[in-house]
Each structure stands twice: as structure tokens, then as C-alpha cells.
ROPAFI-80989 format. One record per residue (C-alpha): residue number from 1; residue in one letter; x, y, z. Coordinates in steps of 0.02 Angstrom, whole numbers. Layout:
// residues N
{NUM,"a",{X,Y,Z}}
...
END
This chain:
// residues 557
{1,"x",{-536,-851,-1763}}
{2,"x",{-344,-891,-1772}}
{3,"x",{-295,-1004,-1935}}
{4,"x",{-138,-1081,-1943}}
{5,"x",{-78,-1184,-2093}}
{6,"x",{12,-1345,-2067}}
{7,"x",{207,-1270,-2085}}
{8,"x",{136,-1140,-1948}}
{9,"x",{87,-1266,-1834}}
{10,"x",{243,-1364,-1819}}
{11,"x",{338,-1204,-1792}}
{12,"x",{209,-1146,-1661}}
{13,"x",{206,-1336,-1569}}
{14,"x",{402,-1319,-1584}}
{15,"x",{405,-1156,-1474}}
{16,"x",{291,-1227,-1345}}
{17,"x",{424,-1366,-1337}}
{18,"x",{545,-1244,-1308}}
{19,"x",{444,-1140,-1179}}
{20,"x",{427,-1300,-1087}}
{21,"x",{618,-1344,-1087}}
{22,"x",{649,-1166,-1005}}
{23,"x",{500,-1213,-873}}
{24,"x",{582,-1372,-845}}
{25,"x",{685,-1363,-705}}
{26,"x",{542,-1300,-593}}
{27,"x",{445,-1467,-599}}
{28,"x",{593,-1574,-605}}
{29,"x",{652,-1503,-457}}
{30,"x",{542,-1438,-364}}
{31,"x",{583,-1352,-202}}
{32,"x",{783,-1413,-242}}
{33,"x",{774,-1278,-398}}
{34,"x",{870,-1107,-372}}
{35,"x",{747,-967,-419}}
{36,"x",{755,-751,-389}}
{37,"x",{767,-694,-216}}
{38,"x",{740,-536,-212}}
{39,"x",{561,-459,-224}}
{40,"x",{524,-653,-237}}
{41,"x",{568,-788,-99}}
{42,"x",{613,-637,18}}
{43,"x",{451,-569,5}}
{44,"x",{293,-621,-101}}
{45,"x",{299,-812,-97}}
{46,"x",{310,-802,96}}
{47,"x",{169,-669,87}}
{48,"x",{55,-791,-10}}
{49,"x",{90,-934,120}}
{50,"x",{42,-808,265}}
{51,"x",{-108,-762,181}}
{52,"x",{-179,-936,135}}
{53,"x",{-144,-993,327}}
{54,"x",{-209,-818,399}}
{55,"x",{-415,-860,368}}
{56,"x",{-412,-670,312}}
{57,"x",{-425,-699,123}}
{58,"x",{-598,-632,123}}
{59,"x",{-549,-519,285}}
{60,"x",{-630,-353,272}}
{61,"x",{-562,-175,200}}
{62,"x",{-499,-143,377}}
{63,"x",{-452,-326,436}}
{64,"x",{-282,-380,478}}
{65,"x",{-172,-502,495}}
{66,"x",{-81,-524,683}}
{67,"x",{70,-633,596}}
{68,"x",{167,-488,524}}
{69,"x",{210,-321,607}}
{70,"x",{67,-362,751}}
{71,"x",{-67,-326,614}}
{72,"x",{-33,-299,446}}
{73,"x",{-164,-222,353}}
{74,"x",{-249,-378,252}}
{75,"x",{-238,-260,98}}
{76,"x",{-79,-240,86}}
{77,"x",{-62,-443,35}}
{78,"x",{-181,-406,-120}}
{79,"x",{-361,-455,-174}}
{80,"x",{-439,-626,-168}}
{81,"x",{-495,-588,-357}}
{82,"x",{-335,-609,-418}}
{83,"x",{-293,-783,-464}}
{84,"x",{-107,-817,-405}}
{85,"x",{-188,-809,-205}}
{86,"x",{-292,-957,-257}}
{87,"x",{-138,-1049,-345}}
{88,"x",{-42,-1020,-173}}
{89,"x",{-180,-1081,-84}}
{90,"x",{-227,-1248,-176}}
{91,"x",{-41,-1288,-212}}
{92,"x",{128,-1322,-115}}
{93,"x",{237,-1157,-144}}
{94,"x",{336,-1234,-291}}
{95,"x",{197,-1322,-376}}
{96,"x",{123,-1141,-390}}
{97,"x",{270,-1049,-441}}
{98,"x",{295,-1175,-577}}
{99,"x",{117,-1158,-648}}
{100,"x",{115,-957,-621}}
{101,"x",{266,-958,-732}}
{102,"x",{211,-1104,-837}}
{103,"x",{30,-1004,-868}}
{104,"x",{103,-836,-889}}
{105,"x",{244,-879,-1036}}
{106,"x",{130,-977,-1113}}
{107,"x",{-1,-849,-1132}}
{108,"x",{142,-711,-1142}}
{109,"x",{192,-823,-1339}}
{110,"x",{12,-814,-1393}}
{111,"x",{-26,-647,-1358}}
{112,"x",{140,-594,-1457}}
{113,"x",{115,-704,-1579}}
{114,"x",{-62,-659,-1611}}
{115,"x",{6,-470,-1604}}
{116,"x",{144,-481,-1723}}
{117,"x",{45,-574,-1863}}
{118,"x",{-105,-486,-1864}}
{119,"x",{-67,-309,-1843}}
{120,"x",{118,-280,-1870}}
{121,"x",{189,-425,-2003}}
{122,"x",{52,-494,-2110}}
{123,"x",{87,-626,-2234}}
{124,"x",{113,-799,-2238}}
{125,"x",{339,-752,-2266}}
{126,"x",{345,-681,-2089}}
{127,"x",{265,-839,-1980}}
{128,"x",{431,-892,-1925}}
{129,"x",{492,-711,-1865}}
{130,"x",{319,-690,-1776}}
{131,"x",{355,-862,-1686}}
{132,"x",{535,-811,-1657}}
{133,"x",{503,-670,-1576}}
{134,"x",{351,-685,-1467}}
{135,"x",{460,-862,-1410}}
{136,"x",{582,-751,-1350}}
{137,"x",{460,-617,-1292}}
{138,"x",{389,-776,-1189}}
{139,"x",{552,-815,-1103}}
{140,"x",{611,-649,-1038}}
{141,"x",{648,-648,-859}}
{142,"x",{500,-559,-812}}
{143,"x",{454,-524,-601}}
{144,"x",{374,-701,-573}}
{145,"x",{213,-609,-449}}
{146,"x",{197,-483,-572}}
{147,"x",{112,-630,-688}}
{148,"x",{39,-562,-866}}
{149,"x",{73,-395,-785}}
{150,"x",{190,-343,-917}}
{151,"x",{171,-512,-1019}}
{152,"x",{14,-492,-1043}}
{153,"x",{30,-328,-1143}}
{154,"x",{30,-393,-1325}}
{155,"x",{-119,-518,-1288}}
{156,"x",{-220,-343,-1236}}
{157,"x",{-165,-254,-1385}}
{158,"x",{-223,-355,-1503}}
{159,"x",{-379,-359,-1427}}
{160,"x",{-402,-175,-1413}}
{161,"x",{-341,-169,-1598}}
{162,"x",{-463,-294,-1656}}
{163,"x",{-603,-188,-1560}}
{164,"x",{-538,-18,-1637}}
{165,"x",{-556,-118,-1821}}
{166,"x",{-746,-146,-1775}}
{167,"x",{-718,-331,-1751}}
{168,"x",{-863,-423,-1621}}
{169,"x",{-766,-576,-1604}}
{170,"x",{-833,-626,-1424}}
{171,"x",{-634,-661,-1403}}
{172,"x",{-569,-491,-1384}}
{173,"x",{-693,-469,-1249}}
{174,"x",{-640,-619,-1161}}
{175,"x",{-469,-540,-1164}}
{176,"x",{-519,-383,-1074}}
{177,"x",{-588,-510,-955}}
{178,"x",{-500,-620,-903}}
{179,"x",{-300,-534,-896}}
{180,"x",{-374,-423,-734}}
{181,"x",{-383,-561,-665}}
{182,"x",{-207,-651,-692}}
{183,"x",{-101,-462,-676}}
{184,"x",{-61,-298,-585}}
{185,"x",{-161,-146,-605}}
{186,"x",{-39,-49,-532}}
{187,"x",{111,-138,-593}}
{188,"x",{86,-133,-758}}
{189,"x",{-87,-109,-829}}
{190,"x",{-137,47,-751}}
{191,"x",{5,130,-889}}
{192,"x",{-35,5,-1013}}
{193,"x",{-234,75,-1014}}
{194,"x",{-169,259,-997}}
{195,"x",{-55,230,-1152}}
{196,"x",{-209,158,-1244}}
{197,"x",{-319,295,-1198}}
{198,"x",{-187,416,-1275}}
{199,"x",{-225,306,-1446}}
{200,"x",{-411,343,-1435}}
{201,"x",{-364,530,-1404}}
{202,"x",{-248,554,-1550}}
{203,"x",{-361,442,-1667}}
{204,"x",{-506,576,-1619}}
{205,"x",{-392,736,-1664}}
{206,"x",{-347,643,-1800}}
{207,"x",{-504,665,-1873}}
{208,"x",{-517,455,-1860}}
{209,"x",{-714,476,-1746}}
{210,"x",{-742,445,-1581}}
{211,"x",{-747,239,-1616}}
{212,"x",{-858,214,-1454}}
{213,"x",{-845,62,-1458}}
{214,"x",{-651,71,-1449}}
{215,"x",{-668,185,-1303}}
{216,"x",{-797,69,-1194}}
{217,"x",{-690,-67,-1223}}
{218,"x",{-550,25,-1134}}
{219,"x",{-657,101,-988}}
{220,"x",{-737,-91,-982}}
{221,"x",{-543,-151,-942}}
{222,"x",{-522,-22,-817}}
{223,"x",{-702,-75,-725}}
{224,"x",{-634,-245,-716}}
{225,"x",{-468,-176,-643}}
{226,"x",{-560,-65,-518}}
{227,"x",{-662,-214,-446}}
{228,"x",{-526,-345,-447}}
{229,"x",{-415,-203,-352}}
{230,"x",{-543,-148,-238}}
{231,"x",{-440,-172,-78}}
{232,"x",{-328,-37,-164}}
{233,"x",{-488,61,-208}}
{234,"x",{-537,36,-22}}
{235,"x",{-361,101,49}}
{236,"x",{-344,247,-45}}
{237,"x",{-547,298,-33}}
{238,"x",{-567,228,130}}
{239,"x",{-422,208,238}}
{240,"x",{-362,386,312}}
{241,"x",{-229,316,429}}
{242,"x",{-73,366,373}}
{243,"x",{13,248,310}}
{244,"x",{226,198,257}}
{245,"x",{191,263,47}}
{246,"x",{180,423,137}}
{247,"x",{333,432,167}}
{248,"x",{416,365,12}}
{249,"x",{523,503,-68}}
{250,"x",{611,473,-245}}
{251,"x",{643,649,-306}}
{252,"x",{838,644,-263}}
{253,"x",{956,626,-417}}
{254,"x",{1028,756,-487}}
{255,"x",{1048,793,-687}}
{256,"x",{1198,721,-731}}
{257,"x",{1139,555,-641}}
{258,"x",{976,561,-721}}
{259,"x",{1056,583,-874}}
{260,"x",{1168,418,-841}}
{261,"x",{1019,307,-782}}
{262,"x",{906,378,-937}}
{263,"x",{1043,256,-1046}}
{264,"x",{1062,136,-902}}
{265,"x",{879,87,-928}}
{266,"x",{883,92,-1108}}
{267,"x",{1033,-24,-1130}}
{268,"x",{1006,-134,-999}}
{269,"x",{824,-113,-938}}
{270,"x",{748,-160,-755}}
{271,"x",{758,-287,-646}}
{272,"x",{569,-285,-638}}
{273,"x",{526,-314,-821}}
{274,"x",{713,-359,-885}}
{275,"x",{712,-396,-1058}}
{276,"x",{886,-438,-1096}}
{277,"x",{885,-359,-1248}}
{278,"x",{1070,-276,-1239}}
{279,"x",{1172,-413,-1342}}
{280,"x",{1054,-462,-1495}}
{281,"x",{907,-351,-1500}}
{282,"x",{977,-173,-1477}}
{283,"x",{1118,-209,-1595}}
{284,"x",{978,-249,-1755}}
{285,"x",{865,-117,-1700}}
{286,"x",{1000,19,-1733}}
{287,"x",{1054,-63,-1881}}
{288,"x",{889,-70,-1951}}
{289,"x",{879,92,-1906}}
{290,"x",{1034,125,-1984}}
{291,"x",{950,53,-2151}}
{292,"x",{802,158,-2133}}
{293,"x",{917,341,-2129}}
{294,"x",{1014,282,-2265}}
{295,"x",{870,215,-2374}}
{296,"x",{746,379,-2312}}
{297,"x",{628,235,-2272}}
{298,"x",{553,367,-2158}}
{299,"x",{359,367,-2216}}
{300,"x",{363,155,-2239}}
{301,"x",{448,123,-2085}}
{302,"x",{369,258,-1966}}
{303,"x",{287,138,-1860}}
{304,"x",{477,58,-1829}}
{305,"x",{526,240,-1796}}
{306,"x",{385,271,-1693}}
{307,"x",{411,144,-1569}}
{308,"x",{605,159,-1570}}
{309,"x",{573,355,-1501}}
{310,"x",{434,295,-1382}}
{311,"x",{584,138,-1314}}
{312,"x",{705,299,-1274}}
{313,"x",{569,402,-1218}}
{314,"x",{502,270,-1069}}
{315,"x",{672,265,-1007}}
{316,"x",{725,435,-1005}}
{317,"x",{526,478,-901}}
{318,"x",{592,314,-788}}
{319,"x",{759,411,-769}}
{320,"x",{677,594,-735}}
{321,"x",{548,527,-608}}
{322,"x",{695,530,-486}}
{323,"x",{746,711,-520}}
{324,"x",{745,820,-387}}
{325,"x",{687,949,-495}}
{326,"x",{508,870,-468}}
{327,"x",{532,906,-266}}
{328,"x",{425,1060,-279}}
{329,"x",{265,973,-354}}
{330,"x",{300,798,-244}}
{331,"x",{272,907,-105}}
{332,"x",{130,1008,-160}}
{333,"x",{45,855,-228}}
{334,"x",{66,707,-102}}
{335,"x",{21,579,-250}}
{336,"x",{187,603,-348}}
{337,"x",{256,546,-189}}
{338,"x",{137,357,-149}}
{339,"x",{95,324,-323}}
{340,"x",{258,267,-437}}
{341,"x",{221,356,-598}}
{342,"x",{404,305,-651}}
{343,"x",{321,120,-696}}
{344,"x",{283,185,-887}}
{345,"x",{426,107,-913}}
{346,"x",{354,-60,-882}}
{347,"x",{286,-50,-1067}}
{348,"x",{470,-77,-1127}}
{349,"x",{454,-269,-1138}}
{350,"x",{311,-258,-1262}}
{351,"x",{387,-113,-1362}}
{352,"x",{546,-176,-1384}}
{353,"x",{517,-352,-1442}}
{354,"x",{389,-281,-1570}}
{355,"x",{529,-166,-1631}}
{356,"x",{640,-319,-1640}}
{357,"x",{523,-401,-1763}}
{358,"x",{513,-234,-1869}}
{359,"x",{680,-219,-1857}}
{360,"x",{700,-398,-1941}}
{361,"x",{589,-361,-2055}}
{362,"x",{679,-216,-2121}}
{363,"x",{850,-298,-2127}}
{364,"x",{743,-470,-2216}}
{365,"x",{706,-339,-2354}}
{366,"x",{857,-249,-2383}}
{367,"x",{962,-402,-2424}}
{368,"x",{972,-592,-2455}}
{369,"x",{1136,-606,-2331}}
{370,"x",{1039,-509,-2189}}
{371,"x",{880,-637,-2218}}
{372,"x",{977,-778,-2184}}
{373,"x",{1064,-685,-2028}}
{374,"x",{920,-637,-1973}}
{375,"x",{867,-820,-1932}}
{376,"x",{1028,-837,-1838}}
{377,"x",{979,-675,-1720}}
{378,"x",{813,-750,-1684}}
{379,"x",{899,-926,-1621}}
{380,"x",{1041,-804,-1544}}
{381,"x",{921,-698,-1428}}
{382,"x",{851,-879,-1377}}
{383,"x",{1004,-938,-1330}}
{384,"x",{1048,-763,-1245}}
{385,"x",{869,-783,-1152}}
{386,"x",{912,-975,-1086}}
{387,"x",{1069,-919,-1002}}
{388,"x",{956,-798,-909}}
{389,"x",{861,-959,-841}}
{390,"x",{830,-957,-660}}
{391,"x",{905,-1115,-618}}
{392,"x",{1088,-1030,-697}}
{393,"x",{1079,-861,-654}}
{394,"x",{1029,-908,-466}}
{395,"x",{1153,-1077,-455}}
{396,"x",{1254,-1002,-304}}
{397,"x",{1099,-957,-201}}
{398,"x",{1009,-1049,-85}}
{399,"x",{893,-1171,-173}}
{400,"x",{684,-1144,-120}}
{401,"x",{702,-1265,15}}
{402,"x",{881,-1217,80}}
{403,"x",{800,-1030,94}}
{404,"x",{675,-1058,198}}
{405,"x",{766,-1212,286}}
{406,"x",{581,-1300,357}}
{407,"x",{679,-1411,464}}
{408,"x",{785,-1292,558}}
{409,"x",{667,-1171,586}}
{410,"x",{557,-1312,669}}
{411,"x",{672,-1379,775}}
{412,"x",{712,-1182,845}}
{413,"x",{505,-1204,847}}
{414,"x",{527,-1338,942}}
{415,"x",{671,-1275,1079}}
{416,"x",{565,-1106,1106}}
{417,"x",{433,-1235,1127}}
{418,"x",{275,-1107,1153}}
{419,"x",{130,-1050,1021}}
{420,"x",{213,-957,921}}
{421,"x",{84,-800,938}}
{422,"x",{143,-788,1118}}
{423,"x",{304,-708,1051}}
{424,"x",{357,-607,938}}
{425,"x",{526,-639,842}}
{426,"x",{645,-523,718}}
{427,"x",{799,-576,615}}
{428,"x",{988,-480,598}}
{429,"x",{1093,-542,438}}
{430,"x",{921,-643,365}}
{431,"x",{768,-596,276}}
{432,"x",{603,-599,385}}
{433,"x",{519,-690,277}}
{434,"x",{599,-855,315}}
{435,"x",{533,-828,512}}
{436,"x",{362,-790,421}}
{437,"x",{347,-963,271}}
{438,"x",{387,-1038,454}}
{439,"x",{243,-971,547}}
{440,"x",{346,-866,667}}
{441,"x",{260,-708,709}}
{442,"x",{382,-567,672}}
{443,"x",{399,-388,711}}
{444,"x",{501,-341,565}}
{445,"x",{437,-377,373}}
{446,"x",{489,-325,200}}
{447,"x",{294,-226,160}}
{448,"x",{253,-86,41}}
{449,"x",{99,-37,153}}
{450,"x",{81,-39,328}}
{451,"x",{42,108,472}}
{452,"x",{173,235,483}}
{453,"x",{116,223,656}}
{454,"x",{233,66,665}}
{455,"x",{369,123,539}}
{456,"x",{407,269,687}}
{457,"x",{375,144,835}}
{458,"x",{487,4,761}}
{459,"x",{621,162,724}}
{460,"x",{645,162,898}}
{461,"x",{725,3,914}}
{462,"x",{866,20,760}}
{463,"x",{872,221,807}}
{464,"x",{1059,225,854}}
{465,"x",{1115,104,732}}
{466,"x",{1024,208,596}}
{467,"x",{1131,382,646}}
{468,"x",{1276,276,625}}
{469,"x",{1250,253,448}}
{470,"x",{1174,357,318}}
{471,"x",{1136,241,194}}
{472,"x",{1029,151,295}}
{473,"x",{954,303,394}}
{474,"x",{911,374,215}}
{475,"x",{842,181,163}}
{476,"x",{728,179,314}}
{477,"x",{671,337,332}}
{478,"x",{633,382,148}}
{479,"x",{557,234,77}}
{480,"x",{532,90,246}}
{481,"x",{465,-53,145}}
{482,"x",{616,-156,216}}
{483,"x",{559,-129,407}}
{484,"x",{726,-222,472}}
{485,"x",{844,-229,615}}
{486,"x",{960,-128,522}}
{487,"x",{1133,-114,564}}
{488,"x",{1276,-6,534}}
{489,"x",{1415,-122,517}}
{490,"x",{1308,-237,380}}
{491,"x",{1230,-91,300}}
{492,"x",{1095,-163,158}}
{493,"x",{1164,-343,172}}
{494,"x",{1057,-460,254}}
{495,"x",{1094,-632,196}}
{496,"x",{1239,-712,280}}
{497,"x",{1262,-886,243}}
{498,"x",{1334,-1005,366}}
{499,"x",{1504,-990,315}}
{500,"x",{1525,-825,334}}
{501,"x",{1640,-731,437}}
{502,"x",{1580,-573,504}}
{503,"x",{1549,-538,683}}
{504,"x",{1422,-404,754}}
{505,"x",{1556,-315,874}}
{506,"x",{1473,-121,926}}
{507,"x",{1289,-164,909}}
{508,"x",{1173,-44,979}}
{509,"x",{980,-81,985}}
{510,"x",{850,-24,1083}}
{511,"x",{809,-195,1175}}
{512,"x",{667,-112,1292}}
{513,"x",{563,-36,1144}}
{514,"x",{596,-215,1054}}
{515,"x",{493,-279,1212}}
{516,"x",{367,-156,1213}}
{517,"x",{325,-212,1049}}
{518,"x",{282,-399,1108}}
{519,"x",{480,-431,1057}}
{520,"x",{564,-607,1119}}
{521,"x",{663,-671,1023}}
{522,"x",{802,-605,890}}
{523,"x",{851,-733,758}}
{524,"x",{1037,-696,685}}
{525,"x",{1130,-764,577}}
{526,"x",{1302,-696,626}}
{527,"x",{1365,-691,809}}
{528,"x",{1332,-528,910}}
{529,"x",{1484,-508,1026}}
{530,"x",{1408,-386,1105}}
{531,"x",{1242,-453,1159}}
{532,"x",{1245,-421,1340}}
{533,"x",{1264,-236,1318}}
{534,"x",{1118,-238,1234}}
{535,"x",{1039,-362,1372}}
{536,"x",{1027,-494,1240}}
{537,"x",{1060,-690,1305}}
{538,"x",{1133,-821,1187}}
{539,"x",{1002,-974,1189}}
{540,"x",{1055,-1091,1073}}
{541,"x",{1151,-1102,892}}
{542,"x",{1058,-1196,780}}
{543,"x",{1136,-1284,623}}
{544,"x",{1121,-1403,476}}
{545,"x",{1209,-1478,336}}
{546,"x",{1054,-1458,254}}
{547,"x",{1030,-1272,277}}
{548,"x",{1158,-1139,220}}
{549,"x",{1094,-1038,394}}
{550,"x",{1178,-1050,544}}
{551,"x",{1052,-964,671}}
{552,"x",{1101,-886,843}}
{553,"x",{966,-878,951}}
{554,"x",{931,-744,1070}}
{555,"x",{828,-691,1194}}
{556,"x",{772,-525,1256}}
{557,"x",{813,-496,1454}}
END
């Protein structure tokens, strides 16, 4: 059971406060707030409306949904056992964001918290670095549909911890539980378990026992995984059709760039699990472990030394999963290819805000000046972590509702004025999942899984825009998760607010094999001065002062 004396509390009821100033914005405003785009309202929050107004969340292995890419595989939208569908489902988009993100930092402090002063800074002198800390652990800009993917690290450790001790609290169980259900497998926790099963190894040649109990608990967690993921259990066992992961190639970079994005990732991290650690943390940790070389604090401070290895070494794997040098065994072993190994990296988060306590620690007990500045670095990384807040870093996008722009999109609804499965629709110079949140049924999608089948049959309409342009050719071909109307003159640019000036002036799409695939309509967001040549008739231009779209409708002759 978790004590907490009465200083303790304060501190620990002053953090939530804090937590739930940072989460503020999203109730206050609502869909008006400004929140990530990318790998967010351009992809997943559209994919949990789809999936709530499909009647396919219990759909079987090989069910699909007709909405998206004329049958995406249900599976690819992930499994009813995970919690964030139901949130979607019971709760307007922004109500569920808000408590996804309101759930996950709050859990994210606790299981730091709970981390740091049980197994790393014991004593009653370090409560107020432990709160520090897992506060600013809590309010790291971490990929909102990942959930406790990443976040939920620390809680998990401790719990495996305890269990190693011997402890039987029924708590640590409940841990093992529950986070399955509220996270990733495969973003996050499948390297998370693999990293603890190296523990049990090393604590076996170490002469430490075989602590079965240690090494059910982790095979228990991995159970739970396998049944909350068993539509990814079911694709990869069951499904044989090939499918786009198959043709997802990374092994490209040579050496020297390797070498570069090795210290790119170390000093500024990912976008997927960012930590912002570059301007306070990184800075202490090297003086600390400046302290420890000077003071041959080696044998005290191992665990510090440990951990600030295993930090450089998760980067430099991230960096060296892109090596071409791997080629040979990608294509000798297709699974080095679909699975993304590179995602060790994901334990970074965890790693380096327990290093950032140590690293306190150390400079707390080298000097009385330090102790006192190392107060000031705490409420420093907070203040770093604030300025990272969605509603600032995002102020020049599109707010929620501006993005998907409800009222336009009904009124083109309106004008087309059939049932929308009757048609099918794609966008130029917009993400497809605006047409999508709006019900339209669209041939193009931003998907990590779906039939190659329609990756090559979709290729046929963007073919001679794609030998045009390399980037894009190489973007499509090797990787396809963005299945857009690519074109050569935008390149990887498709958001083009209302304001903007460009023109589409040599366009070149296959307009028949567009209509072969059930292909209407084309939603863009620039003007195509071309469109006859490519037997495409201007409808309507639709407009708003409310939306930052200005959409040119056309229609397939």
C-alpha cells in the first residue's frame, strides 16, 4: 500500500493541479482547441469515428469496412478490447480526446512517482524530486492514440519490480491487468516486455534463481497482450492475403547518415514519444555525469551509468534499423521488413526521466549550491514542457472543428445530394480523413494495413504523376500507408489552406482507372487548371469564413 505523509500530499495534490492546468484548454475549448495533426486528426481520430458509425466493432477477423478504400480490413482500425474505441464511441471526438489525455497523464505521474520512490530514490529527502520529475514525465508530449503506450512504462515497472521482490500485493497484478487494456502492444509494450525478459535472463546468469514467479508475471502480461491484440494475432496467423507492410522497406541510409540520426534521436528524440528533454534534462545528466568521472563514483552510481549507456544505445539501434547494411537479412527474412523493430527506442521516455532524477540526485549530493539549483531545473523542465502544450505549439493550425469543417462538408453533402455509398470521393491538397469524420466514402486513406491488391490498383490512377517525382514514387511505393492522389508539383504537401496560392497547372491522373474503382468525385483544395485534360468538370467551389478550406469540386466525366 502507498503511504504518503502530510508534506507529501500537498506536493502530490499540487502536481495534479498542475497536470490539470496543462489539460485545460481541451475542456475549455473543446472542438475550438488547436491539437497535433499529424498521425492524429489526419488519421486516428477520424478512424475512431468511422469505426463507431461502421457496426463492425465486433466485425469478424475477415470483416470489413466499405467506408474506406471499398473495404478496409476491420483489423486494421484495432481491437474492441482496447478502451480508447469505447471512449470514441460513448463520447463526442473532443470530449474523448480530452479524457484519453486527461486518463493517460494522470496515470503516466503515478506510475513515475510510484517508480522513482520506491525503487530508485528512497527516503523521505527525495519526495519533492520524485514529484518533480514524474510531473514532468506526466506532461511530455507523448502520441495522444498511443495512450499509456509509452506512459505507462514506469507504472509496469514497478509492478514487475515489486513481483521480482516477492511482494503479493493484489496491486501489482492489477497493473499487469489493466495497462493492456489502455496501450499498444506493438507500439510500445511489445519492447517494453522483451526488455524485461532480458532482466529475468541476466538475473538467472547472475546466479540471482529462476524467480518464477517474476517470470509468470511477465508471460501473464504478454497473455493479456495477445488476447487484447487478437485481430493482430488473427492477421498475421490467419490472414495470407498480401497485404501494404509487405511492402514497407526501411533499410536505405547509408553510414554517415546513420551516424547523424544516431545523435539526432538522442538530442532531440521522436516525434512519437518526444520527450523534450534537449534544454534542461540532457544538460544535468552530463553534468552529473561529469561529477561521477571526476568523483570515480563508478560502483555507487552504476545504475545512473547504466541507464545513461542504455539512453545512447536505443538511439543509435533506432538509427541503424535504417541501414542498408541490414538489406541482405530484410530480404531473406520478410519480418525485418512488416514488423518495426526500430520502436526500442520507444523506451527512451521512461529511461530518460529516471536518469533525470538520478542525475539530481547526484548533483543534490555533491553540493549545497547544486541542491538549491536543482529545484530550479525541476520548475525549468516544467516550464520547458508547458510551452510544448498543444494549444501553443499547434496555434497556427486549423483548430478540431476548422479541420474537419462539419458544415462545409455538409453542404458539398448536400449539393452532391445522393447516399453517400453511391459514390466514391478522393481529395488533392487535403487529408482524406476530413472526407471520412464526414461520412464520405473515399478511395484514398492514410492506413498502415490494407490489400496490396489495392495499393497496385489505386497506383494506376497517380502512375504518371508518380514518375514525375521521385520522392513521392519512392513514398508510395516503399512504404504506401499515405494511399493519396499524389502529385508532382505538391510533392508530400497536402494541406492547402484557403488562402493559398498555388495552382495545379500539368496534372496528369488516370481518370478512367479512378472510375473503375467506383470514383466520382475529386475534392481539391487548390484549382486544377488543367481539369479537362484529365476529363475532370468543375461543379462547384465551396467556401466559408468558418473553414480555412476552400474546396473545388469535381466530377469525373
Amino acid at each position: 500500500m502507498v503511504r504518503w505523509n502530510l508534506s507529501e500530499r500537498h506536493q502530490v495534490i499540487l502536481a495534479l493541479a498542475v497536470i490539470t492546468l496543462y489539460l485545460s484548454p481541451l475542456f475549455i475549448l473543446g472542438e475550438n482547441a488547436h491539437i497535433r495533426v499529424h498521425d492524429n486528426l489526419d488519421s486516428n481520430l477520424a478512424w475512431y469515428k468511422i469505426l463507431s458509425e461502421s457496426g463492425k466493432i465486433f466485425g469478424g477477423i475477415e470483416s470489413t469496412i466499405p467506408q474506406v478504400m471499398n473495404g478496409l480490413p476491420r483489423n486494421a482500425l484495432g481491437s474492441e478490447l482496447t478502451l480508447i474505441v469505447w471512449l470514441y464511441h460513448f463520447f463526442p471526438t473532443m470530449v474523448a480526446y480530452a479524457l484519453s489525455q486527461a486518463l493517460t497523464r494522470y496515470i503516466a505521474f503515478f506510475g513515475m512517482f510510484l517508480l522513482l520512490k520506491k525503487h530508485f530514490l528512497q527516503g523521505e529527502k527525495w519526495h519533492f524530486v520524485c514529484i518533480g520529475v514524474a510531473l514532468a514525465f506526466a506532461l511530455t508530449p507523448f502520441w495522444p492514440s498511443g495512450m499509456l503506450s509509452t506512459l505507462g512504462m514506469p507504472l509496469a515497472l514497478w509492478a514487475f519490480l515489486n513481483i521480482r521482490k516477492g511482494e503479493r500485493d493484489w496491486h501489482n497484478y492489477a497493473v499487469l491487468t489493466l495497462l493492456p487494456l489502455y496501450s499498444s502492444f506493438v507500439l510500445g509494450f511489445f519492447f517494453f516486455l522483451f526488455a524485461i525478459a532480458i532482466f529475468w535472463v541476466i538475473d538467472v546468469l547472475r546466479g540471482k534463481g529462476l524467480n518464477l514467479k517474476f517470470f509468470f508475471s511477465i508471460a501473464y502480461m504478454t497473455f493479456i497482450y495477445l488476447i487484447v491484440e487478437y485481430r493482430l494475432v488473427g492477421s498475421f496467423l490467419l490472414i495470407t492475403e498480401a497485404n501494404s507492410r509487405d511492402e514497407y522497406f526501411h533499410a536505405r541510409l547509408s553510414l554517415w547518415r546513420v551516424i547523424r540520426l544516431t545523435f539526432k534521436n538522442f538530442l532531440l528524440g521522436h516525434t512519437h514519444v518526444m520527450t523534450v528533454h534537449g534544454l534542461v534534462i540532457l544538460p544535468v545528466i552530463l553534468l552529473a555525469l561529469y561529477i561521477v568521472i571526476i568523483k570515480r563514483l563508478w560502483k555507487k552510481e552504476k545504475l545512473f551509468l547504466l541507464l545513461f549507456v542504455i539512453n545512447f544505445l536505443l538511439s543509435a539501434w533506432y538509427a541503424f534499423w535504417f541501414y542498408k547494411g541490414w538489406l541482405p537479412l530484410t530480404e531473406r527474412f520478410h519480418v525485418l521488413d512488416t514488423f518495426n523493430f526500430a520502436r526500442f527506442h520507444f523506451l527512451r521516455p521512461m529511461v530518460i526521466y529516471v536518469s533525470f532524477a538520478l542525475a539530481l540526485k547526484i548533483w543534490m549530493e555533491h553540493s549545497i549550491s547544486l541542491k538549491t539549483l536543482a529545484h530550479f531545473l525541476i520548475a525549468a523542465q516544467l516550464f520547458v514542457l508547458f510551452l510544448f502544450n498543444d494549444e501553443i505549439v499547434y496555434h497556427r493550425k486549423p483548430t478540431v472543428k476548422e479541420f474537419y469543417s462539419v458544415e462545409l462538408f455538409s453542404e458539398i453533402k448536400q449539393y452532391i445530394g445522393k447516399p453517400v455509398e453511391d459514390y466514391r470521393v478522393a481529395s488533392i491538397g487535403i487529408h482524406p480523413a476530413i472526407s471520412q469524420f464526414n461520412g464520405f466514402y473515399t478511395l484514398d486513406s492514410y492506413n498502415n494495413f490494407y490489400p496490396l491488391s489495392y495499393k497496385y490498383q489505386f497506383r494506376r490512377i497517380i502512375a504518371a504523376e508518380l514518375e514525375k517525382n521521385q520522392t513521392i514514387r519512392t513514398y508510395f511505393d516503399e512504404w504506401g500507408g499515405r494511399c493519396y492522389i499524389f502529385t508532382a508539383e505538391l510533392g508530400k504537401r497536402y494541406m492547402f489552406k484557403k488562402n493559398a496560392k498555388v495552382k495545379l497547372k500539368t496534372l496528369q491522373i488516370n481518370t478512367e482507372a479512378f472510375k473503375d474503382m467506383g470514383g466520382e468525385y475529386i475534392f481539391s483544395a487548390i484549382p486544377i487548371e488543367n481539369a479537362s485534360e484529365n476529363r475532370l468538370g468543375l461543379m462547384k467551389i465551396f467556401a466559408s469564413a468558418q473553414s480555412p478550406w476552400k474546396i473545388y469540386l469535381y466530377k469525373a466525366m
